[in-house]
Structures are given as C-alpha cells and as structure tokens.
Backbone as CSV, one residue per row, in Angstrom:
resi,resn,N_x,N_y,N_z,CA_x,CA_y,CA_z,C_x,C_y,C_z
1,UNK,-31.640,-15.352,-44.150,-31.344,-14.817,-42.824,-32.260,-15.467,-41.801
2,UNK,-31.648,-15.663,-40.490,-32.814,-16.378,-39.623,-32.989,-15.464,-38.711
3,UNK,-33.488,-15.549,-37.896,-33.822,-14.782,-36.324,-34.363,-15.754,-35.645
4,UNK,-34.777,-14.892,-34.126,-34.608,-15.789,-32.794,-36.141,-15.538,-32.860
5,UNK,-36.829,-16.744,-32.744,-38.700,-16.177,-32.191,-38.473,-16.447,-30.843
6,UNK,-39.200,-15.641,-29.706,-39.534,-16.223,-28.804,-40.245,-15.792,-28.364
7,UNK,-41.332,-16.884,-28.837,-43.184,-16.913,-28.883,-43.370,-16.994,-27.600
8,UNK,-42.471,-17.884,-26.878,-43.256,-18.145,-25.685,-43.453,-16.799,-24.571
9,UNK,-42.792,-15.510,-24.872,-42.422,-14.598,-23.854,-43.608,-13.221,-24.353
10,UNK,-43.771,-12.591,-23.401,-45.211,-11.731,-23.576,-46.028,-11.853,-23.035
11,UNK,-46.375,-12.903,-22.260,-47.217,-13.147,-21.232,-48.712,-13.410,-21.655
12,UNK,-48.851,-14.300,-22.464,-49.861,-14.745,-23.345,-50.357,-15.710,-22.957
13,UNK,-51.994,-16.101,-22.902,-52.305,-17.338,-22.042,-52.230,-18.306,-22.774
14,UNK,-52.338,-19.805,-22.303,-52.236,-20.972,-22.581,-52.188,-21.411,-23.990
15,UNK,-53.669,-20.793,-24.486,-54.404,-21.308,-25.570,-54.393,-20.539,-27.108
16,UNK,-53.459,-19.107,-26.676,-52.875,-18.759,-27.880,-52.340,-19.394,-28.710
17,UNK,-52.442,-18.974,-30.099,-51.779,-19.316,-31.180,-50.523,-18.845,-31.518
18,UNK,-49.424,-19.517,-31.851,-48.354,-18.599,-31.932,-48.156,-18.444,-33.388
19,UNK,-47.531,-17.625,-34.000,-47.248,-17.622,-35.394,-45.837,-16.953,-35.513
20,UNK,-45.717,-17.572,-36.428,-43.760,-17.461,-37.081,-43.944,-16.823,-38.434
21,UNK,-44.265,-15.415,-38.130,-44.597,-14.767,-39.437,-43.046,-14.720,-40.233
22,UNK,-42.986,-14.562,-42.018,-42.156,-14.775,-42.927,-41.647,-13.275,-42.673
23,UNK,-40.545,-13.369,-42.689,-39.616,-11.935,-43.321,-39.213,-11.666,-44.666
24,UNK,-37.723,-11.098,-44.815,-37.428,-10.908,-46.344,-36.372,-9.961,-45.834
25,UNK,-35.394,-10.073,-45.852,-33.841,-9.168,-45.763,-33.418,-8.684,-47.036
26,UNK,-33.319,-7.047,-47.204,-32.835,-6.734,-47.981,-31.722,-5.497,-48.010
27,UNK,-30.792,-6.137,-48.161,-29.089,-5.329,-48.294,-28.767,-4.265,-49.515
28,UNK,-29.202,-2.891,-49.761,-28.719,-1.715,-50.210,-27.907,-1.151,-50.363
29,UNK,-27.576,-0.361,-51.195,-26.365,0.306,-51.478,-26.298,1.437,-49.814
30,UNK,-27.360,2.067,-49.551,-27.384,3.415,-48.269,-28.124,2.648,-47.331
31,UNK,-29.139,1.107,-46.886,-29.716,0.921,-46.100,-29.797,-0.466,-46.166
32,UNK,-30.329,-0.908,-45.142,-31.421,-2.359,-45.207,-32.799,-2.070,-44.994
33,UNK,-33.303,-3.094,-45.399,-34.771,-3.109,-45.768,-35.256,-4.112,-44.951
34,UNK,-36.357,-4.751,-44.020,-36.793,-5.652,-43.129,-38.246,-5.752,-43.132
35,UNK,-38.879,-6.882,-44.000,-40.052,-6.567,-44.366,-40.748,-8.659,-43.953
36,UNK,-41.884,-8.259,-43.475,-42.479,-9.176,-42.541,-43.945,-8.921,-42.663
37,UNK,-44.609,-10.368,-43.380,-45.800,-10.413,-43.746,-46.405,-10.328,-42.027
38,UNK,-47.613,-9.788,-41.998,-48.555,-9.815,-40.923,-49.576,-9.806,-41.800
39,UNK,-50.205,-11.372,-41.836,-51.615,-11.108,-42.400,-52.629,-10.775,-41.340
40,UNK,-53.998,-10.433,-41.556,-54.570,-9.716,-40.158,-54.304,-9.255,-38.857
41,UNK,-53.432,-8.679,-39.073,-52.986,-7.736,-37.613,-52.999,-6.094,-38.228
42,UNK,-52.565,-5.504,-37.127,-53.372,-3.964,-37.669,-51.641,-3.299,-37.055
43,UNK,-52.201,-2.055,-37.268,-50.869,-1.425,-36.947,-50.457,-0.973,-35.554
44,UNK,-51.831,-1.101,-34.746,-52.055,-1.063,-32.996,-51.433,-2.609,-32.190
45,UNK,-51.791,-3.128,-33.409,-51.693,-4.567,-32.703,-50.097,-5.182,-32.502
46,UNK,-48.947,-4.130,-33.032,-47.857,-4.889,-32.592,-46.955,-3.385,-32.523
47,UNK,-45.866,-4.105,-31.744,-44.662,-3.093,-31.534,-43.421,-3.116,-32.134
48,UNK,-42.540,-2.398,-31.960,-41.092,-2.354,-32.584,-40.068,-1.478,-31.760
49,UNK,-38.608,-2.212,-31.200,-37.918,-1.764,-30.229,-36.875,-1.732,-30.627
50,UNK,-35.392,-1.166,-30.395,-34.327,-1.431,-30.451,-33.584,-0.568,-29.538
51,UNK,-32.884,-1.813,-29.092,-32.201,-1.669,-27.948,-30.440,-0.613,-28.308
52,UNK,-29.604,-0.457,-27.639,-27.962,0.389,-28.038,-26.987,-0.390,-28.472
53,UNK,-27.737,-1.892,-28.744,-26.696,-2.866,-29.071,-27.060,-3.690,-30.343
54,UNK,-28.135,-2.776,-30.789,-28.414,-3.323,-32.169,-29.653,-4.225,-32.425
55,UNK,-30.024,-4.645,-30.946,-30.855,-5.919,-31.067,-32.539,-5.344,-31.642
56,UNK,-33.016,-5.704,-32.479,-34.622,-5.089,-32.781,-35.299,-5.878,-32.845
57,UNK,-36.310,-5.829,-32.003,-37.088,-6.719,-31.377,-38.942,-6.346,-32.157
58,UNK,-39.656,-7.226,-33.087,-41.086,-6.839,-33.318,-41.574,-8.122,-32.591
59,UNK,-42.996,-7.471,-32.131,-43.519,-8.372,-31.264,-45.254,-7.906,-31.395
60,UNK,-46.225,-9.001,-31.667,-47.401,-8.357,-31.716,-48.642,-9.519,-31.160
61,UNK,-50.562,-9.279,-30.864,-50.896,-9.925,-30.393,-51.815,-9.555,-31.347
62,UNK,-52.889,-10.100,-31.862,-54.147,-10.416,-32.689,-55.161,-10.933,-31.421
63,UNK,-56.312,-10.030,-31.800,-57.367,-10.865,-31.214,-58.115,-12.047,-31.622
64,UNK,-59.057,-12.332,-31.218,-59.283,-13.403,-32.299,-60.533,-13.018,-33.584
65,UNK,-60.991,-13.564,-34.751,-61.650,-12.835,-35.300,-63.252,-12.765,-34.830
66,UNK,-64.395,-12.115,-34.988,-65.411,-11.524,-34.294,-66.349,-12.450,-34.437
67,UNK,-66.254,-13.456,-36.020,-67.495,-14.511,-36.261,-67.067,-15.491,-35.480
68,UNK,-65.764,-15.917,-34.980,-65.413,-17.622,-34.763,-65.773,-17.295,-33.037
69,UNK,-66.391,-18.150,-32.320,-66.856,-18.049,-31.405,-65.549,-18.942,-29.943
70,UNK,-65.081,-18.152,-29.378,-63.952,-19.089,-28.626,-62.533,-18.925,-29.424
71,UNK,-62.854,-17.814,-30.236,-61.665,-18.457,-30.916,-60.180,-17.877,-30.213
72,UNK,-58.990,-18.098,-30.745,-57.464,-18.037,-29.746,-57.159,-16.535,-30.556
73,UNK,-56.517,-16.101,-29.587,-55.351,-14.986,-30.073,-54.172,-15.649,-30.745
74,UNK,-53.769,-14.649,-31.671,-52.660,-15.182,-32.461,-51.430,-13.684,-32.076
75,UNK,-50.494,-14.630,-31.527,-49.597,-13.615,-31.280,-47.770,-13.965,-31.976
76,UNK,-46.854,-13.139,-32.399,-45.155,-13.838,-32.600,-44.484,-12.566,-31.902
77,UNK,-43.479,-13.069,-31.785,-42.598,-12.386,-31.028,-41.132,-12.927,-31.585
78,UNK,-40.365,-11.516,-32.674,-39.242,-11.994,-33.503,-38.205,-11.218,-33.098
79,UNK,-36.916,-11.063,-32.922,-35.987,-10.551,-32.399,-35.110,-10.692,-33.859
80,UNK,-34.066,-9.997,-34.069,-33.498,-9.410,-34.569,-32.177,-8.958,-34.483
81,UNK,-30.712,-9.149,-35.103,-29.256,-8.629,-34.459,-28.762,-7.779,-35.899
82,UNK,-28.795,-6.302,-35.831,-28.724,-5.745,-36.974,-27.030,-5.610,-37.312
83,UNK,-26.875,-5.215,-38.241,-24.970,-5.259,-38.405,-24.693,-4.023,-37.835
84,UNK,-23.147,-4.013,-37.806,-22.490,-3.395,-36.571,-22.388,-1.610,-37.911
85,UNK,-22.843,-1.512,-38.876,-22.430,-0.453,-40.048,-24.282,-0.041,-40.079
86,UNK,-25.014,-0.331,-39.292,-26.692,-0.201,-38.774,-26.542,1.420,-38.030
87,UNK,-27.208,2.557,-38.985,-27.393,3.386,-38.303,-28.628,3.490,-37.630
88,UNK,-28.870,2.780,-36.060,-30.246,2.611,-35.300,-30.736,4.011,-34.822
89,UNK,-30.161,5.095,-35.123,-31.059,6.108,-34.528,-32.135,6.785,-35.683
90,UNK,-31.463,6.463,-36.827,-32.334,6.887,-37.879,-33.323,5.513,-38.709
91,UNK,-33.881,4.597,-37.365,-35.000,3.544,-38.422,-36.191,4.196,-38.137
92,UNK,-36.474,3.914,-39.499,-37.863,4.206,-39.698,-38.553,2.844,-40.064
93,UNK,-40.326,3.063,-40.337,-41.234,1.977,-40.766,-42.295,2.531,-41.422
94,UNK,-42.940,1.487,-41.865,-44.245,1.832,-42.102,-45.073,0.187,-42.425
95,UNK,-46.461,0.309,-42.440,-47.016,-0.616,-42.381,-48.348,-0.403,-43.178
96,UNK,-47.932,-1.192,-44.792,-49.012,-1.222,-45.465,-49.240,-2.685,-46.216
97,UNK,-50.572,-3.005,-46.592,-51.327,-4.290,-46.631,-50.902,-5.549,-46.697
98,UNK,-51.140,-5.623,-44.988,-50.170,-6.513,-43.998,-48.916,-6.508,-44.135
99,UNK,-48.280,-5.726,-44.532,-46.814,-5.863,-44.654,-45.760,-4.531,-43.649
100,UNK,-44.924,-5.191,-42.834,-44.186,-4.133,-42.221,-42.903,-4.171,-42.520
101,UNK,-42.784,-2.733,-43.144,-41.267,-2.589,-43.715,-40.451,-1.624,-42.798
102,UNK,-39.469,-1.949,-42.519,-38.345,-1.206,-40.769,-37.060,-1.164,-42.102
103,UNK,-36.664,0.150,-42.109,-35.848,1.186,-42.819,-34.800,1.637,-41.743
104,UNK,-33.558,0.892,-42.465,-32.445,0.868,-41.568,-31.466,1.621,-42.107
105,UNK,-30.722,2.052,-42.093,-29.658,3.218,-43.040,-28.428,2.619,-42.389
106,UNK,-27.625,2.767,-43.184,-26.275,2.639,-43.012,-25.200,3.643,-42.763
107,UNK,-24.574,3.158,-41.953,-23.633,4.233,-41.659,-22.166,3.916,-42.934
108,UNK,-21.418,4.903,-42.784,-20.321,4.943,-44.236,-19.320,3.939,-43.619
109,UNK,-19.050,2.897,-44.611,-18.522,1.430,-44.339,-18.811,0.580,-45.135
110,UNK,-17.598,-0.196,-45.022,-17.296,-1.648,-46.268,-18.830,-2.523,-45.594
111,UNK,-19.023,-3.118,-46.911,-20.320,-3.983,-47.045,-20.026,-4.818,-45.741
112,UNK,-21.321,-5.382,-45.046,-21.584,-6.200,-43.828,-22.180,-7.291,-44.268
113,UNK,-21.930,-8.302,-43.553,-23.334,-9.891,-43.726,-24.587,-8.985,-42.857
114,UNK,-25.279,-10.075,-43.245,-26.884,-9.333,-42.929,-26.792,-9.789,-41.249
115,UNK,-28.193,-9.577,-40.809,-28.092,-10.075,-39.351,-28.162,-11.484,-39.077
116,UNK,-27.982,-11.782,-38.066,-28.014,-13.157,-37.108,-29.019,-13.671,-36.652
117,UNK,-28.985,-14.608,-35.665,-29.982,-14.636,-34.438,-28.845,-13.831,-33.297
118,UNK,-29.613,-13.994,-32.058,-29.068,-13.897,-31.044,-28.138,-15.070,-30.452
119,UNK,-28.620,-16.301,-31.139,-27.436,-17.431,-30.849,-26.263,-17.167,-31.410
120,UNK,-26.541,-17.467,-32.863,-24.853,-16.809,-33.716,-24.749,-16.060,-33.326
121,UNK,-24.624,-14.418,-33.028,-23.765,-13.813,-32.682,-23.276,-14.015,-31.318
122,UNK,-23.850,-14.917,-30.478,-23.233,-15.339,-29.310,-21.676,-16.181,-29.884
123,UNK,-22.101,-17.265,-30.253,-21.150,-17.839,-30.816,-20.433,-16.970,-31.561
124,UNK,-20.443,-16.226,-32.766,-19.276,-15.503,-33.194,-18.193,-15.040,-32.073
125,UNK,-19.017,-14.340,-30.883,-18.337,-13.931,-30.421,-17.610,-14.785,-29.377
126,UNK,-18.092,-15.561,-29.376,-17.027,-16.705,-28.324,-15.980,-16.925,-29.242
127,UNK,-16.130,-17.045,-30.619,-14.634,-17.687,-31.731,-13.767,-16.179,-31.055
128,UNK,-14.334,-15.203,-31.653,-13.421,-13.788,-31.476,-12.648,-14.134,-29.876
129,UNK,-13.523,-14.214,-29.101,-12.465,-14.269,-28.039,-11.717,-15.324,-27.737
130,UNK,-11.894,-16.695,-28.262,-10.757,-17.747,-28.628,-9.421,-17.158,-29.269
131,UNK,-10.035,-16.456,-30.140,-8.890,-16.042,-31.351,-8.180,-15.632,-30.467
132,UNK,-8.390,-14.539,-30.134,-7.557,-13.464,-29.153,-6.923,-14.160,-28.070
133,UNK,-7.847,-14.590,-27.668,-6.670,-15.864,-26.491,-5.464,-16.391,-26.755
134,UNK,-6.373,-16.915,-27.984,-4.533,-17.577,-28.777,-3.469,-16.639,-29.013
135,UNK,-4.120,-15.680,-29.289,-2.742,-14.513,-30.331,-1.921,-14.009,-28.691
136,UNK,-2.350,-13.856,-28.013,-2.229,-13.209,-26.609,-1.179,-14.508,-25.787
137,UNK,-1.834,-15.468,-25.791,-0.186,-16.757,-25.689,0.898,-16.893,-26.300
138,UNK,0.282,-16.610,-27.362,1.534,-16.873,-28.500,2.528,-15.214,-28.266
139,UNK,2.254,-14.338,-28.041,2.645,-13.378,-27.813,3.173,-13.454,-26.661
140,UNK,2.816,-14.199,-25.339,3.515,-14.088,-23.985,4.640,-14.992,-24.211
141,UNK,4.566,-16.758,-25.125,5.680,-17.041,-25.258,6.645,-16.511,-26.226
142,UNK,6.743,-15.566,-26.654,7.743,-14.652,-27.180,8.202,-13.516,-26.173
143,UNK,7.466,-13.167,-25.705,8.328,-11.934,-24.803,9.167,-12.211,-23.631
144,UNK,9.374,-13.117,-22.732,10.497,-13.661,-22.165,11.486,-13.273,-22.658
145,UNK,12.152,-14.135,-23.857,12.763,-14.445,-24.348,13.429,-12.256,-24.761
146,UNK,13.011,-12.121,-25.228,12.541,-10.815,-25.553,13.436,-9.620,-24.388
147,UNK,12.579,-9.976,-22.995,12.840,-9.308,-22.120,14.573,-9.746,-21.095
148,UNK,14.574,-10.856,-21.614,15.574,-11.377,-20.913,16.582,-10.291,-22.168
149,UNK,16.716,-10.143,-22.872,17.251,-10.089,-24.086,17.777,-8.024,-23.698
150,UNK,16.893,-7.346,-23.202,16.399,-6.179,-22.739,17.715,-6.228,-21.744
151,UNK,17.389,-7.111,-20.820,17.639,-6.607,-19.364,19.365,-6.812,-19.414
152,UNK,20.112,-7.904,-20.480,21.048,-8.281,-20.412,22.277,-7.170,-21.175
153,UNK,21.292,-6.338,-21.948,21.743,-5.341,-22.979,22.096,-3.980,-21.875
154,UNK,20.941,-3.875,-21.030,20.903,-2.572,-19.620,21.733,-3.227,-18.782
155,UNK,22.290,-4.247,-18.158,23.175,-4.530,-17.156,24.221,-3.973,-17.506
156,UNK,25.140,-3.285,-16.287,26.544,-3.161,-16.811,27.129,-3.874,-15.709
157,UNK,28.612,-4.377,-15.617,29.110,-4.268,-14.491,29.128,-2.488,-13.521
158,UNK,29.311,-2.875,-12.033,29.360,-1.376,-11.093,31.015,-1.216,-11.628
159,UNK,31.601,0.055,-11.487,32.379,0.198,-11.583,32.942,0.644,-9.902
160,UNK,34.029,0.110,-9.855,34.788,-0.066,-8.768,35.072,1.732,-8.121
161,UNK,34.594,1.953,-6.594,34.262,3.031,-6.324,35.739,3.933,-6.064
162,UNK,35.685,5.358,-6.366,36.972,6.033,-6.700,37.702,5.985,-5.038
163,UNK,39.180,5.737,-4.768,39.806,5.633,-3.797,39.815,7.319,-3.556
164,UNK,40.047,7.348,-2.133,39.984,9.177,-1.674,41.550,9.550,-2.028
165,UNK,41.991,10.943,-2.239,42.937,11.319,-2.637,43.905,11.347,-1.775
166,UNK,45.317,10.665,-1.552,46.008,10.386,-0.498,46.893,11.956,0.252
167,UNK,46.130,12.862,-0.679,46.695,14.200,-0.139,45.596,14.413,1.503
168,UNK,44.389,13.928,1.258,43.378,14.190,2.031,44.055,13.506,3.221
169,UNK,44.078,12.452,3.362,45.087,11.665,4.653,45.609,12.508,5.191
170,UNK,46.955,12.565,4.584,48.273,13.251,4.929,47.436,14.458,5.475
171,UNK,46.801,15.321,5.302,46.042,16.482,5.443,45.684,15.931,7.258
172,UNK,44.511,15.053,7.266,44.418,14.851,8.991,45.030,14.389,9.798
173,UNK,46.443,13.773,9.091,47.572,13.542,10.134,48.284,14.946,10.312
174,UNK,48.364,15.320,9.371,48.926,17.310,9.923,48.246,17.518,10.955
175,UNK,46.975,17.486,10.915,46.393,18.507,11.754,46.298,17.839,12.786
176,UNK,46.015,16.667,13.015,47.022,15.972,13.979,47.932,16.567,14.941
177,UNK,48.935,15.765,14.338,50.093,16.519,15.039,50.511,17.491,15.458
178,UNK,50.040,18.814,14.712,49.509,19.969,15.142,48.839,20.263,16.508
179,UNK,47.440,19.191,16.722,47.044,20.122,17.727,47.860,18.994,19.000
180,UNK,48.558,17.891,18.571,49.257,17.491,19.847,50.125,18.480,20.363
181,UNK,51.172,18.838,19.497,52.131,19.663,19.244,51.792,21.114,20.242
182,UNK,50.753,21.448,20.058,50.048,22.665,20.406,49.535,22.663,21.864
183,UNK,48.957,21.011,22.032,48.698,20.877,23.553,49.795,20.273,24.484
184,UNK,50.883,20.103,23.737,52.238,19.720,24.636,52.806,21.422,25.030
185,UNK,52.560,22.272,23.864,53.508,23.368,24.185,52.759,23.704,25.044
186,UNK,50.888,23.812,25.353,50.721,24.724,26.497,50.731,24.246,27.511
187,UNK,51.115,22.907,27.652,50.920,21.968,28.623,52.437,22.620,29.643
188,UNK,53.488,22.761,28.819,54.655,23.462,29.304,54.589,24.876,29.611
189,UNK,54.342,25.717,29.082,53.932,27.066,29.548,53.152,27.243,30.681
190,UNK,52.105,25.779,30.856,51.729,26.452,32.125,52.388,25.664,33.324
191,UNK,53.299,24.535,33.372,53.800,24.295,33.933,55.023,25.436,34.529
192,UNK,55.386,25.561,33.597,56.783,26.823,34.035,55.939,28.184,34.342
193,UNK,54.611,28.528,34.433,54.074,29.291,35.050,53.829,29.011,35.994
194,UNK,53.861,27.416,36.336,53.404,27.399,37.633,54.552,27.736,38.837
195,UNK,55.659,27.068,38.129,56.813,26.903,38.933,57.465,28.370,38.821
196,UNK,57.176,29.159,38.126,57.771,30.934,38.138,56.535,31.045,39.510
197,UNK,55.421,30.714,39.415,54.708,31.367,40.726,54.882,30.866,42.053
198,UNK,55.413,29.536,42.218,55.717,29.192,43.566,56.856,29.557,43.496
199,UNK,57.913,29.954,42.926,59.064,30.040,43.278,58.619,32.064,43.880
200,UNK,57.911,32.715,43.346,57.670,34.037,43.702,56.645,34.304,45.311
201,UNK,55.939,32.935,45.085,55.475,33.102,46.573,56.292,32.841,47.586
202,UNK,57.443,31.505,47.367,58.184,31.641,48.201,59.225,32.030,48.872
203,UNK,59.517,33.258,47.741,60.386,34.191,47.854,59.670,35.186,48.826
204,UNK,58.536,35.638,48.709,57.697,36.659,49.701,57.228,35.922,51.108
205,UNK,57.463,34.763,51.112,57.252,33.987,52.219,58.418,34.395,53.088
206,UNK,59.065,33.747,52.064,60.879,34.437,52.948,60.756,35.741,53.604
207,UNK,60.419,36.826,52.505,60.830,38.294,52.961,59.667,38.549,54.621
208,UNK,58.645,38.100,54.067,57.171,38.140,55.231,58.079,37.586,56.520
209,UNK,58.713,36.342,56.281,59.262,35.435,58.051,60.245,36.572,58.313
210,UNK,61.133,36.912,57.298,62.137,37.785,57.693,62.061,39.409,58.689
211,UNK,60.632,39.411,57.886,60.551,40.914,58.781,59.489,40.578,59.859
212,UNK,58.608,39.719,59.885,58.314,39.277,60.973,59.354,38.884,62.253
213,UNK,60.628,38.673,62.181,61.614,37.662,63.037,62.089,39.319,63.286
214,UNK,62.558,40.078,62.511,63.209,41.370,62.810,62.099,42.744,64.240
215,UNK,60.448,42.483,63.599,59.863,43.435,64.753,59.728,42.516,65.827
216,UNK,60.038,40.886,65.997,59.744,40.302,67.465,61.183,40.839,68.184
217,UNK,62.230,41.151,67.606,63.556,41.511,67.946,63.581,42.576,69.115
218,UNK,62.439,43.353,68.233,62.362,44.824,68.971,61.296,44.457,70.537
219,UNK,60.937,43.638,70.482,60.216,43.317,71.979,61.164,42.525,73.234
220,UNK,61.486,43.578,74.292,61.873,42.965,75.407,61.588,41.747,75.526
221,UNK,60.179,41.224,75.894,59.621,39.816,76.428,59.863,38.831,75.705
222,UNK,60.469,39.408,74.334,60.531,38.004,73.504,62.427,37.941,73.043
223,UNK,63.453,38.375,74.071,64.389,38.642,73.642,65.318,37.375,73.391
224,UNK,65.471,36.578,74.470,65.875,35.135,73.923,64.675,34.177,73.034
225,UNK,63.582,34.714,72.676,62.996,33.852,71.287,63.895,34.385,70.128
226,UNK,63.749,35.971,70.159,64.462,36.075,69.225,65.671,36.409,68.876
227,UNK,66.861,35.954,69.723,68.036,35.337,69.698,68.069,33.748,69.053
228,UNK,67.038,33.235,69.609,67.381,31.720,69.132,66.319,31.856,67.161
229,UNK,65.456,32.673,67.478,65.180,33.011,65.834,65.970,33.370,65.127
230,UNK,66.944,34.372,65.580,67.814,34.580,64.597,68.990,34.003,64.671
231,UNK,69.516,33.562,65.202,70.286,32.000,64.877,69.856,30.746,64.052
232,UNK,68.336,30.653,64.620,67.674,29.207,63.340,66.776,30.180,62.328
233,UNK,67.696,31.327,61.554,66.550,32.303,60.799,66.649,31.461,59.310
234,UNK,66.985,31.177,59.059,67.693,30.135,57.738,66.695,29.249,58.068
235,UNK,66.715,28.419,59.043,65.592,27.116,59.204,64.170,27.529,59.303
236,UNK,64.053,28.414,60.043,62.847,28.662,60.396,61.754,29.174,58.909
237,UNK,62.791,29.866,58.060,62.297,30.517,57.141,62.005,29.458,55.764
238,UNK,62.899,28.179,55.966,62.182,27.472,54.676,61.564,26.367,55.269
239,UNK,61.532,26.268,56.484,60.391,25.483,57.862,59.252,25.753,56.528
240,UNK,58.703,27.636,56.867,57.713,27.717,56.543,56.848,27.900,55.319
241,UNK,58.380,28.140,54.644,58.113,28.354,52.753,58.045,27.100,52.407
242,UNK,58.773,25.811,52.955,58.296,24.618,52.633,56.442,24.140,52.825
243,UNK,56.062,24.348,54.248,54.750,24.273,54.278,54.226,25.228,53.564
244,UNK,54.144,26.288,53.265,53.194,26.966,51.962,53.145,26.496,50.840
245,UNK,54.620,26.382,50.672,54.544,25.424,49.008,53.281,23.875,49.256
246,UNK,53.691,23.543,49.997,52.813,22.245,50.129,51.378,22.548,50.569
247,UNK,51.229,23.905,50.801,49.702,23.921,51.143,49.227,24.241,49.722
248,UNK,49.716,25.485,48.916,49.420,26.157,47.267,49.760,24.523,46.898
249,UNK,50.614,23.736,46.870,50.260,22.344,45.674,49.022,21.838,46.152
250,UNK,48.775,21.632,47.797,48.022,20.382,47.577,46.228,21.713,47.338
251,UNK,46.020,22.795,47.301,44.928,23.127,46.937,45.250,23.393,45.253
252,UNK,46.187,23.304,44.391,46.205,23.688,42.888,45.744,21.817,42.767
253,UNK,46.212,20.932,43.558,45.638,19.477,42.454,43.975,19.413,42.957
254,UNK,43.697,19.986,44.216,42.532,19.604,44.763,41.382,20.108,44.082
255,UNK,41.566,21.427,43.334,41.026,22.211,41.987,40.934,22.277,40.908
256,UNK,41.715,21.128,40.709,41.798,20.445,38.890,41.044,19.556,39.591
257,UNK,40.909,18.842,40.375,39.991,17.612,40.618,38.612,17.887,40.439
C-alpha cells in the first residue's frame, strides 16, 4: 500500500529532517489495522486526524536529541485514503514501543482493496466519471430514435369537427319569419288605426263647422255671411277638415322624427 507524504507542509524550518517513516496495512475479517514504526518520537510528539471523507492524516515533529549539539528536528507528515466499508467514527489507537497502531472497523460489506494515496483515488475517480460519460452518450444516441418512436404511436389524425344539426337552421329561419310576419301585422294595425282616427276627427270637424255655420245663422249682422255659408256649407266644411287632416299628418310624421 502507498500513501501521500507531505513532508514539506507543517511549517517546519529549513534545516529539519524529514523522515518517511515505514507502515504495514493490515486487512481483517471486522477491521483494518495501520501500524507505523516511529523510532524516537513519543506519544505528545505527533497527531492523528480524519477528516468525513475518509482521508487520515498522521503527522509528527521530534526534537532533536539532548547530547548532539545543533542538532535538526526530525519531523513526517503521512496522509492516508481509507476504504469506502471504513467505519471512521469508531478508530481507535494506541502507541507502544515506537510503534502506532490506528484501529479501523469495518462497516458490514463485501471485502474492499486497501487504501490509496490521494493521487489514485483522484485518478480512480476521473476513470468513474469517463465511464459514466460514455454510458450517458451511448444512452442519448438511443433515445431519439426511441422518442420519435413514442410520439408517432400518440399522434392521431383530428377528427373532422361534427356539422350542427340542420333542424337548428330551419329553427332561426322560423323565428325569422315570425318576427317579420309579426312586425308587418303591427305595422298594419296601426296604420288602419291611424286612418279609423282621422277619418273620426274629420267627421267631428264636420259636425263642429256645421253647428258653428247654424249659431252664425241666428245673428242679424251676419245674415248674408250666412246665406252665402250655407250655400258653400259642403265647401266650406271639407275647406276645413281638409286643413286639419293636414295639420294631425304633418305633426304625427314630425313626432316619429
């Protein structure tokens, strides 16, 4: 199994020593096992992290030892990509003579490869999403074909829209004719009402000149007027039933106007 060192990060000066301490991966029936010589380092002197994505990171710094005068710190810094069947909330460790063992449990699941670096699983996962790319084309040039296939099955022809029932017609030409029918007849009724009423006014026109011409009779001063009235009593009398009639027409059109 390999992993990612990266010594250079930690913020360590110049003249440190870096070291690429040895591991040892070991794959269990219920766990993994992760065990990493540290010769002289103590159990203050380094850390252990893991991140929600699996990544576990040990990282530690050594002073230098107390007889060598000048001497460098020795520090590594190892990273870690645990498998995806890694139950990370339950690791444990411990750290005995120089040796640190990180107790990983497994969650219930078909056997896994051990871990990576952080490069390979970069790369794995670039293949995975190649893959998928491909399957995802190959899948779009099939569904066209597919959908055309859909849409030709749902088309129907429209069916030609129902003609109205030729009783309905015939129906508004009745009623039609009807209300012509209806406004011709009252159109006549009130005509012959009209002409029953001038013929009644000018019958009372008559009787009105008539007895008018009869009390001028009875006046001395008017005795040859009305001698020559009643000689032109015939003229005089549709003289004036003619002008009434023509006064009642021309105010009956002047009132429809």
């Amino acid at each position: 199994m390999a992993s990612n060192n990266n010594s250079k990060q930690g913020g360590g000066k110049a003249g440190d020593e870096e070291l690429d301490p040895k591991f040892e991966w070991i794959d269990n029936a219920n766990n993994f096992l992760l065990r990493l010589t540290l010769t002289g380092f103590k159990k203050e002197d380094f850390r252990v992290q893991v991140d929600g994505t699996g990544k576990l990171t040990v990282r530690g710094q050594r002073p230098p030892a107390a007889s060598s005068a000048g001497g460098k710190h020795t520090r590594f810094h190892k990273v870690f990509q645990l498998p995806s069947n890694a139950n990370i909330d339950d690791i444990t460790g411990r750290f005995e003579a120089n040796v640190l063992t990180i107790t990983v449990p497994k969650r219930p699941a078909t056997t896994t490869a051990p871990p990576t670096t952080v490069q390979e699983i970069k790369h794995e996962a670039d293949g995975e999403k190649k893959k998928k790319l491909q399957e995802e084309e190959a899948i779009a040039k099939h569904k066209p074909a597919t959908t055309e296939r859909k849409e030709q099955q749902v088309v129907k022809p429209a069916e030609p829209a129902a003609a109205p029932p030729p009783g309905h017609v015939v129906d508004r030409e009745s009623l039609a004719e009807k209300v012509k029918r209806r406004a011709e007849e009252e159109s006549a009724k009130a005509a012959e009402a009209a002409e029953e009423k001038t013929a009644t006014a000018l019958g009372r026109w008559r009787e009105r000149v008539a007895g008018e011409l009869e009390h001028l009779a009875d006046m001395r001063w008017a005795e040859g007027v009305v001698d020559t009235a009643r000689r032109n009593k015939d003229v005089i009398a549709t003289a004036v039933a003619a002008f009434s009639l023509g006064f009642f027409v021309s105010h009956k059109l002047f009132c429809r106007r």
